[in-house]
DOSETI-425965 format. One line per 2 residues: number of its first residue (from 1); their letters; for each residue z, y, x of C-alpha. Coordinates in steps of 0.001 Angstrom, whole numbers, always signed. Each point is the difference from the previous one (the first is absolute). Example, Ala and Ser with C-alpha at 12.3 -4.5 7.8 and 13.67 -1.06 7.14 Angstrom:
2
1	as	+7800,-4500,+12300; -660,+3440,+1370
***
This chain:
326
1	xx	+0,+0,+0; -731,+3051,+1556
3	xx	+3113,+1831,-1314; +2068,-2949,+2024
5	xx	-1966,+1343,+3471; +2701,+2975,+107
7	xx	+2603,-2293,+944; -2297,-3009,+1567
9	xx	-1057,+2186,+3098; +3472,+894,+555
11	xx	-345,+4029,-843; +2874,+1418,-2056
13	xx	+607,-799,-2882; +672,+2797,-2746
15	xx	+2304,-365,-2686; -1859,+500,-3647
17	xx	+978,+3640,-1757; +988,+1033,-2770
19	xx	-3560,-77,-1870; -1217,-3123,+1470
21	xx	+3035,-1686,-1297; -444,+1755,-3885
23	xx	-3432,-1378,+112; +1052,-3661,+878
25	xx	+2708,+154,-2666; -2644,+876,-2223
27	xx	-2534,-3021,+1193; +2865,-2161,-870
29	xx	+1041,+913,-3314; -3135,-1532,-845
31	xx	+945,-3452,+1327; +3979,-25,-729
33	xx	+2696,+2144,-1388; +2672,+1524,+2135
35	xx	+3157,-1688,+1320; +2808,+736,-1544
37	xx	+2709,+2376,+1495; +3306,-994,-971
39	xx	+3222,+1359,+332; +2868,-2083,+2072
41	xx	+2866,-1896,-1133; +3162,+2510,+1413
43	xx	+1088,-2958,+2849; -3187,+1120,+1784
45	xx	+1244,+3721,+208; -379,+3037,-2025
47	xx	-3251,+1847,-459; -2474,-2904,+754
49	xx	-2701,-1457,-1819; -2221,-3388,+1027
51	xx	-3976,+343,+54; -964,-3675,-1844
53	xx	-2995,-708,+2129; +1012,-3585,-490
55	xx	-760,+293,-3388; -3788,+1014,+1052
57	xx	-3423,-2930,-413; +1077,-2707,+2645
59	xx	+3756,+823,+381; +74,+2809,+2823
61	xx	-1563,+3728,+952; -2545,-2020,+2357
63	xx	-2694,+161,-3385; -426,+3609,+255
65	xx	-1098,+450,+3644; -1956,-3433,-62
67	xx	-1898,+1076,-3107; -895,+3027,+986
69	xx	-1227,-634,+3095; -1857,-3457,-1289
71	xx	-1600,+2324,-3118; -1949,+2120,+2683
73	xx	-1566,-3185,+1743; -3463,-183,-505
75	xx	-1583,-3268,-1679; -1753,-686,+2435
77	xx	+2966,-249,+2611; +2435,-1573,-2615
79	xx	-2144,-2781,-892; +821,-2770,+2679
81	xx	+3574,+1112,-796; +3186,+2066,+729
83	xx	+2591,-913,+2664; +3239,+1440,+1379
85	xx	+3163,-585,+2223; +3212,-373,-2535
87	xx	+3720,-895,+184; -961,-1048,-3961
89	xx	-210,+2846,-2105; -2874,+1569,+1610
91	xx	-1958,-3197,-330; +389,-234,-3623
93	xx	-416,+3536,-572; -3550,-872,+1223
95	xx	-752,-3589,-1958; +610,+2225,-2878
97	xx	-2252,+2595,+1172; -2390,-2228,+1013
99	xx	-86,-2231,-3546; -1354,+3480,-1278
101	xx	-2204,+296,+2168; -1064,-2974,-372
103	xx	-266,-1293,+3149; +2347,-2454,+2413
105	xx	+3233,+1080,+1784; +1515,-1384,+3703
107	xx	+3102,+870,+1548; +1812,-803,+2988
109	xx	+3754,+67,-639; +2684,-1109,+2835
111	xx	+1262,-3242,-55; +3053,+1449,-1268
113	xx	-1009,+1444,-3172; +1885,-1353,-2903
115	xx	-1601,-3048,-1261; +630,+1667,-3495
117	xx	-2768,+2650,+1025; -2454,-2132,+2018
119	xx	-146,-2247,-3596; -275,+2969,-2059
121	xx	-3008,+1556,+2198; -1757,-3978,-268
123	xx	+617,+618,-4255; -1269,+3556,-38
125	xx	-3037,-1728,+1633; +547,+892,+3688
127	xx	-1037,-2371,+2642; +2958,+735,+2933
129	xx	+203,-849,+3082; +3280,-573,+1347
131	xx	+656,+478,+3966; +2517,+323,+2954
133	xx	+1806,+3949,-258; -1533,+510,+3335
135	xx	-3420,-415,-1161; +51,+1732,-3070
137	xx	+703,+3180,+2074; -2502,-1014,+2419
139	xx	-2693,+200,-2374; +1244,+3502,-935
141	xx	+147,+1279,+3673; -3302,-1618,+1104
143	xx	-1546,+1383,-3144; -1853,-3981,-207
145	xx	-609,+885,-4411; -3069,+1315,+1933
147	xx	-1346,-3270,+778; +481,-937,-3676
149	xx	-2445,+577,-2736; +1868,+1165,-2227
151	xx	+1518,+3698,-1282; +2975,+452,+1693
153	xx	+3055,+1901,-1915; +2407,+938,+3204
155	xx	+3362,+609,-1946; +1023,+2572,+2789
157	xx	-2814,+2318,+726; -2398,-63,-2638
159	xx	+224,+3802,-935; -1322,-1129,-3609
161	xx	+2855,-2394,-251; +2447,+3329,+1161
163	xx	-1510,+1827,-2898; +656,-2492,-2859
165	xx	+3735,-314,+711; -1,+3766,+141
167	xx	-307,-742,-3917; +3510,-854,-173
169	xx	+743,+3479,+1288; -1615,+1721,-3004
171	xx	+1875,-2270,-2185; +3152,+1230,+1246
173	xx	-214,+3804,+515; -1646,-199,-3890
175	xx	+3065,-1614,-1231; +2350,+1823,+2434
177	xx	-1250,+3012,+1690; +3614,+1250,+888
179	xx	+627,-3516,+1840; +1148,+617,+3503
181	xx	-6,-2944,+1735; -1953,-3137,+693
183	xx	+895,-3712,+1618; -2955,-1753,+804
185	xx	+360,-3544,+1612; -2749,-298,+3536
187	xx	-1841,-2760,+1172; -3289,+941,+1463
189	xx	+614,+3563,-1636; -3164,+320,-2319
191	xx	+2606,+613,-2942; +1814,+2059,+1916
193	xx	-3189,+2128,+1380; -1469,+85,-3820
195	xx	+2617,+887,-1860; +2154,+2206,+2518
197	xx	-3264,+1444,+622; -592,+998,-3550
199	xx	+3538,+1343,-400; +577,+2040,+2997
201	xx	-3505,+1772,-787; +1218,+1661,-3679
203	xx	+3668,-217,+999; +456,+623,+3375
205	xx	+4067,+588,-112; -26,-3804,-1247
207	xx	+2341,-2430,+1974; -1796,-3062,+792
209	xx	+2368,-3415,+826; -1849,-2240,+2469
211	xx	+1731,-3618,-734; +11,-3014,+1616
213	xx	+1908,-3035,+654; +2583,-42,+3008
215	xx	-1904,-2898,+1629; -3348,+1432,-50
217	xx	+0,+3592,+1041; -3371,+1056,+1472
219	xx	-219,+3534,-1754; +3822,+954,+1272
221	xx	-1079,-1311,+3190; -2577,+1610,+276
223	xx	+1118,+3580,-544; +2327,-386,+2073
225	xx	-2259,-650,+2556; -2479,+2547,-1036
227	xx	-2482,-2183,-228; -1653,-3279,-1181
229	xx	+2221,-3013,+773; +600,-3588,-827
231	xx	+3467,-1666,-1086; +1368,-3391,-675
233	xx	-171,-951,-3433; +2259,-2250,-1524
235	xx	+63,+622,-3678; +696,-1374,-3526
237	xx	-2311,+2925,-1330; -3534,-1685,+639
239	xx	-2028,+2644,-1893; +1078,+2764,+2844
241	xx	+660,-3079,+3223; -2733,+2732,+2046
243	xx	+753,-657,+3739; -1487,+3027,+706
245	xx	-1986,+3454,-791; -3403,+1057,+644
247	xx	-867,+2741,+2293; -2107,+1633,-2466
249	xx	+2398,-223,-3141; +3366,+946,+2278
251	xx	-778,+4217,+511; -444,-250,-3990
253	xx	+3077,-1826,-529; +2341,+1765,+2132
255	xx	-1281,+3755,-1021; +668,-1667,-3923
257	xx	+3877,-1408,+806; +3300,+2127,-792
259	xx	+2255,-2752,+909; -623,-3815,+968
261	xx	+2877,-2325,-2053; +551,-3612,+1185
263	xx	+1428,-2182,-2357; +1441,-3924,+1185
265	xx	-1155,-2520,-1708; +3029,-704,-1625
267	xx	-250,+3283,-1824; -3487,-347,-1355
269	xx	+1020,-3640,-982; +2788,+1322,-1907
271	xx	-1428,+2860,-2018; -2832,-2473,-988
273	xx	+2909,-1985,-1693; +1255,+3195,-1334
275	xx	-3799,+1310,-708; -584,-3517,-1742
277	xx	+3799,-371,-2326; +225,+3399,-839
279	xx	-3128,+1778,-353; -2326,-2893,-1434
281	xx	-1944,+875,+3273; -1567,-2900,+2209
283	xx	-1149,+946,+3451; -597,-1347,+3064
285	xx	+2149,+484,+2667; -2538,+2696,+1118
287	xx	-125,+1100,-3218; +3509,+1319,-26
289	xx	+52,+1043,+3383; -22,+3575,-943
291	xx	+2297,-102,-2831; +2511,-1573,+2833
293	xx	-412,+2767,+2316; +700,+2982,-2866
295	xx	+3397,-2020,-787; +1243,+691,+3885
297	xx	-746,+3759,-228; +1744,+2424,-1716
299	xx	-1066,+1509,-3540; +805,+3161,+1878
301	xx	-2814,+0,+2804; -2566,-1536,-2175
303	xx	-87,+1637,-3078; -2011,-735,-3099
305	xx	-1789,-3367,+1418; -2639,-2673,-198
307	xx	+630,-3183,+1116; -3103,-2102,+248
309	xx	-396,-3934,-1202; -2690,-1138,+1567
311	xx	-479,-3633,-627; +1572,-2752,-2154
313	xx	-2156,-3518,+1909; +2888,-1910,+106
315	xx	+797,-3939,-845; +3320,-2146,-1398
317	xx	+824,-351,+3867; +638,+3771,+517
319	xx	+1518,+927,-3776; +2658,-2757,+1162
321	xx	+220,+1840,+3206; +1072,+2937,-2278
323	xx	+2346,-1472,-2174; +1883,-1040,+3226
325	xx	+263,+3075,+1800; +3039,+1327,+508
***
C-alpha cells in the first residue's frame, strides 16, 4: 500500500490530526457504530469512565485500524489475499476484514498466542501460521512480507491503520469534550500514535497515560534512554508482549506521552476480576491494562478520564485465572 511506504522506508512517522481522524470516524460509521463509553464502578476511582472497544466487530479496537487501512487496498493487490503479524486480535481484526472483502486472510502469530485466539482467527476463516517469538519479530525487522504475495497490513506503521484508531478519539471528545485525561495501554504503539495523535491535535493541554505491563517495558525504556530500545518481555498481557519499538514510530510516541504507568501483572489480573464481577465487563488481560493503571493514580492528577478496553480474546483458562486472583 503506498500509504504503508511512510513507515516501510524508515522516515518518520506522523501522528494523524485532528481532521484526518474526523474523517476516519466518519468512514466507519458506515461499517459499525461507536463503542460505548461507560462510566466506572467507584472501586476504580472517582471521575473515570471505560472506552468499550471490546464491545466493537471481533472483540477489540484492532477492527478500526485494520479496516481502514484494508478498505483502501486496491482489488487488484487484495486479491491473492491479506496478511499481517498479530499477538491475536490484530489477526482477526483482518479475517473479518478480509471476509468483506472477499478475499483470504494469513497471519503469523507467536507461538505464544492464546490458543483461544489462534482457534478463533482459523473460525473467522484465517489461515495462521504459528512460529517461534524470535521469528515472528524477525519477519518484522527483515521486512520478509515483501517476499510474499500478498497485501501486507503492518499493525505498527501502517499510517492508514494510525488513522482508523484515531476514530476512537472522535468518539470520545464528542461524548466528553471537557475530559482531561487519557490511559492508553502500548504494544507496538499504533493505538497509542492514532489516537494520542488525534487528541493532542484539538486538545493539546490533554494528559496522555502511556501503560504497560511491569515485565514488558519498551516505551519507559525507551524514553529514558532517549531513544529506540529493546526490553525483556515477560508478560501475561499478550496483546501489548512488544519486545521493542520502531525507530520510525518512537519520535511520535515520545513527543505524544505525559507520563509512562507500569502496571504488574498482578494488578491487571486483578482488575480484570474486578472489570469482569462488577462491571459485566470481559477483557483481556490487555484489555484492562489501562483501567489498572488509572486505579494506581490519583483522581487528583488525572482528572476527568478515559480508560481504554481494548480487547476481550480470552478463553475458560484465563477467566479461571481471574476468578483466582488475589
Amino acid at each position: 500500500m503506498a500509504a504503508e511506504s511512510a513507515g516501510a522506508e524508515g522516515l518518520p512517522i506522523v501522528a494523524p490530526t485532528w481532521e484526518a481522524a474526523v474523517a476516519a470516524a466518519r468512514r466507519l460509521r458506515g461499517v459499525f457504530p461507536p463503542s460505548p463509553l461507560l462510566r466506572a464502578d467507584a472501586r476504580f476511582g472517582a471521575g473515570l469512565l471505560l472506552k468499550a472497544d471490546t464491545l466493537l466487530p471481533t472483540g477489540s479496537f484492532k477492527v478500526r485500524g485494520v479496516w481502514d487501512a484494508v478498505s483502501w487496498i486496491p482489488d487488484p493487490e487484495a486479491a491473492p489475499g491479506l496478511s499481517t503479524v498479530s499477538a491475536g486480535n490484530t489477526a482477526l481484526a483482518l479475517a473479518w476484514s478480509a471476509e468483506r472483502r472477499g478475499v483470504p486472510a494469513f497471519s503469523l502469530l507467536p507461538e505464544t498466542a492464546p490458543e483461544a485466539k489462534v482457534e478463533a482467527f482459523r473460525r473467522a476463516g484465517g489461515t495462521p501460521r504459528v512460529v517461534p517469538v524470535p521469528e515472528l519479530f524477525r519477519f518484522l525487522r527483515e521486512r520478509r512480507w515483501e517476499d510474499e504475495p500478498y497485501a501486507f497490513v503492518h499493525p505498527w506503521i501502517e499510517p492508514r491503520v494510525h488513522h482508523g484508531h484515531a476514530s476512537l478519539a472522535v468518539e470520545i471528545l464528542e461524548e466528553v469534550p471537557e475530559v482531561e485525561s487519557i490511559f492508553i495501554p502500548v504494544g507496538g504503539g499504533g493505538l497509542l500514535t492514532g489516537v494520542a495523535g488525534a487528541l493532542k491535535d484539538r486538545k493539546p493541554e490533554i494528559r496522555v497515560f502511556a501503560v504497560e505491563p511491569t515485565g514488558c517495558a519498551a516505551l519507559h525504556a525507551s524514553i529514558e534512554a532517549g531513544r529506540a530500545v529493546a526490553a525483556p518481555c515477560r508478560t501475561i498481557c499478550d496483546g501489548v508482549a512488544v519486545p521493542y519499538l520502531t525507530s520510525e514510530l518512537y519520535p511520535e510516541l515520545a513527543r505524544l506521552v505525559d507520563r509512562t504507568v507500569l502496571v504488574p501483572d498482578a494488578d491487571t489480573l486483578a482488575t480484570a476480576r474486578d472489570l469482569l464481577l462488577t462491571g459485566k465487563l470481559l477483557t483481556e488481560p490487555s484489555g484492562a491494562l489501562a483501567t489498572a493503571a488509572a486505579r494506581t493514580v490519583p483522581a487528583a492528577d488525572r482528572g476527568l478520564s478515559v480508560a481504554l478496553l481494548t480487547g476481550a480474546s480470552v478463553g475458560p483458562p484465563t477467566i479461571h485465572a481471574y476468578l483466582d486472583a488475589p
